[in-house]
C-alpha positions as CSV (number, residue, x, y, z in Angstrom):
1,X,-31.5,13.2,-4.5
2,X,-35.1,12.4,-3.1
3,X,-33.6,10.3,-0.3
4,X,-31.3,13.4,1.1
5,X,-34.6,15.8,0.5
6,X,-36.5,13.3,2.5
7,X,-33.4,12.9,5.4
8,X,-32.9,16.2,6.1
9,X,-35.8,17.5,8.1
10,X,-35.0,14.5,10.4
11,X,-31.6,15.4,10.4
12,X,-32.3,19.1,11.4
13,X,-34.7,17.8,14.0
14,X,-31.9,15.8,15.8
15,X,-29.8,18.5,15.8
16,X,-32.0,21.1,16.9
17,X,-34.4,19.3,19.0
18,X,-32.2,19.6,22.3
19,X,-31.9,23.5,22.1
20,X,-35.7,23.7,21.3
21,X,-36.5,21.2,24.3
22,X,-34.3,23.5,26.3
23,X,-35.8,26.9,25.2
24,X,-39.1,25.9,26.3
25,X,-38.2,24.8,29.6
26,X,-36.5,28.1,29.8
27,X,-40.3,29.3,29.0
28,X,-41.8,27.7,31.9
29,X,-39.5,29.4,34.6
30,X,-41.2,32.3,36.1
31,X,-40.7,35.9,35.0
32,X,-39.0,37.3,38.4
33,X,-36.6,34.3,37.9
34,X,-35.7,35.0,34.6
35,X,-35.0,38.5,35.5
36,X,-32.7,37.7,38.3
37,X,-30.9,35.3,36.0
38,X,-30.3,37.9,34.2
39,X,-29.0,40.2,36.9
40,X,-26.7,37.0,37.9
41,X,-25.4,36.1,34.4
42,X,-23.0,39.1,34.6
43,X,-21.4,37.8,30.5
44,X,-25.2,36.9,29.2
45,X,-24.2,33.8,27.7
46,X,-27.1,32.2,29.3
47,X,-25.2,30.4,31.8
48,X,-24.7,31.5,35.7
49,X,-21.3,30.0,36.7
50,X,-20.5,29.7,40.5
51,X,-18.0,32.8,40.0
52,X,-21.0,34.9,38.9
53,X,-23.2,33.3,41.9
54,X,-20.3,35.0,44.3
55,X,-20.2,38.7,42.6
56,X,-23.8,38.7,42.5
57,X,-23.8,38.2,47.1
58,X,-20.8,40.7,47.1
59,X,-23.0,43.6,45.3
60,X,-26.1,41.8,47.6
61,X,-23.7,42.7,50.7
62,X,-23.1,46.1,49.6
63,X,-26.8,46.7,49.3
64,X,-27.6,45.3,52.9
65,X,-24.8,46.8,54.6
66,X,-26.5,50.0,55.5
67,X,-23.7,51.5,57.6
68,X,-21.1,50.5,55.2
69,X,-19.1,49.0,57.9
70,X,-18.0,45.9,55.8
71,X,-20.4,43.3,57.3
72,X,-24.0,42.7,57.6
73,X,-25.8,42.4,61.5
74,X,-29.0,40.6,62.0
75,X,-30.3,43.8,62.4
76,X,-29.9,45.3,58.6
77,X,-30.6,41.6,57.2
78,X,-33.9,41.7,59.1
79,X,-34.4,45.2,57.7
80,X,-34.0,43.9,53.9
81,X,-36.1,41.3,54.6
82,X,-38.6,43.2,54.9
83,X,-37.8,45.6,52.5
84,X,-37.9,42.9,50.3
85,X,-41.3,41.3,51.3
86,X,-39.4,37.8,52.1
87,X,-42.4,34.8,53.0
88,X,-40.1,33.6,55.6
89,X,-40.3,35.1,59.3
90,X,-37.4,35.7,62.1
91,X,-36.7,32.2,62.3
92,X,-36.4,31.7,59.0
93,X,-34.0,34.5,59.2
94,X,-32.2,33.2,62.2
95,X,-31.6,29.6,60.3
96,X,-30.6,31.2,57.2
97,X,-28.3,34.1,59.1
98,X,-26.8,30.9,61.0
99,X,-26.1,28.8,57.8
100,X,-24.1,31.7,56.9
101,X,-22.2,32.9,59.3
102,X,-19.7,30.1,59.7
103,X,-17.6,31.7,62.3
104,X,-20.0,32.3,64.6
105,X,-19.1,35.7,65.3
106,X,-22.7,37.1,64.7
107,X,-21.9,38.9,61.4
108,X,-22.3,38.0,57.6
109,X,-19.0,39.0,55.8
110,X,-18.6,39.2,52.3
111,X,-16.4,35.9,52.0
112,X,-18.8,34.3,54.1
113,X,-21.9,34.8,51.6
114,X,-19.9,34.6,48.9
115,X,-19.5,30.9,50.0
116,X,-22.8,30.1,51.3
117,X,-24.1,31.1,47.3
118,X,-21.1,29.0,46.1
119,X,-22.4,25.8,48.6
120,X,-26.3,26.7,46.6
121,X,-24.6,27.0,43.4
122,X,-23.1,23.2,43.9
123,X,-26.5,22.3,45.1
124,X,-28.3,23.4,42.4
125,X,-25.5,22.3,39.7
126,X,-27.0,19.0,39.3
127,X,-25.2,17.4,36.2
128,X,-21.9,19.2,38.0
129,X,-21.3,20.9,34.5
130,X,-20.1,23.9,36.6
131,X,-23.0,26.0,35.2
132,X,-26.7,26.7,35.8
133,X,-29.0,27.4,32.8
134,X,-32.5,28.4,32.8
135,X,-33.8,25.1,31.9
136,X,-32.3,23.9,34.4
137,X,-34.5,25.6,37.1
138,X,-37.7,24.6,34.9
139,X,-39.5,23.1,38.1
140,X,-37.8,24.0,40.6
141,X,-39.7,26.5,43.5
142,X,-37.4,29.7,43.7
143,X,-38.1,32.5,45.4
144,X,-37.2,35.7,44.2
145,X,-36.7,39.3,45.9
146,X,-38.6,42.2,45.5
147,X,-36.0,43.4,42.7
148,X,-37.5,46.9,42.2
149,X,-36.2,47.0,46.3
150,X,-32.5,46.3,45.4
151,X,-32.5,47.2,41.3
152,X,-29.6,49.8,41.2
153,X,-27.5,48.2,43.5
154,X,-27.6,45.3,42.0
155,X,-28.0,45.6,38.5
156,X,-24.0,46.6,38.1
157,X,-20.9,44.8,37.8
């Protein structure tokens, strides 16, 4: 009887020590990321899937399209940008505008972000388990948008 009483706080320890390590490198992610975790991990289950990384850029599009027309122009991503207080300048905006549209045509369209965050998704999926925890951004430098600038829009499903 002594032998199991003296086992079992090892016992819980190896079964519990991975979800503690993991909760506290949860803790060490910054509090804007945590949020828009949040805002991406539409089921809360703690883990943003690569489907969830696309709905979140189709409500994004619907918040920078400002004339509604179905597509985003340099012109209204430049205005969310800085509406958003983004570090990065016009170039940075010109590389990233570029990276995304892959046709060329001079316009983001949904299906083309929606792509582009599924291409981040895979490159931040780095044990390919086809989801992204918070532990798994412990360490990582993320920046994160102004989200009182887009919190309605962006909040919903």
């Amino acid at each position: 009887m002594r032998s199991i009483s003296l086992r079992l706080p090892w016992l819980l320890l190896a079964v519990l020590a991975p979800g503690i390590a993991q909760a506290q490198q949860a803790a060490s992610v910054p509090i804007p990321v945590r949020l828009l975790f949040a805002v991406i991990d539409q089921d809360a289950d703690g883990v943003v899937t690569a489907d969830e990384a696309a709905a979140f850029s189709a409500r994004l599009i619907q918040t920078v399209d400002s004339n509604r027309d179905g597509v985003v122009t340099r012109a209204e991503a430049e205005a969310m940008r800085q509406r958003l207080g983004s570090p990065g300048g016009p170039r940075d905006l010109d590389k990233a505008f570029r990276e995304i549209d892959s046709n060329g045509d001079g316009v983001v369209t949904e299906a083309e972000l929606a792509a582009a965050a599924r291409r981040n998704f895979a490159r931040m999926d780095l044990r390919g388990r086809g989801g992204i925890t918070l532990a798994d951004l412990a360490g990582r430098s993320i920046w994160v948008p102004n989200l009182g600038a887009l919190a309605g829009p962006l909040t919903g499903p």
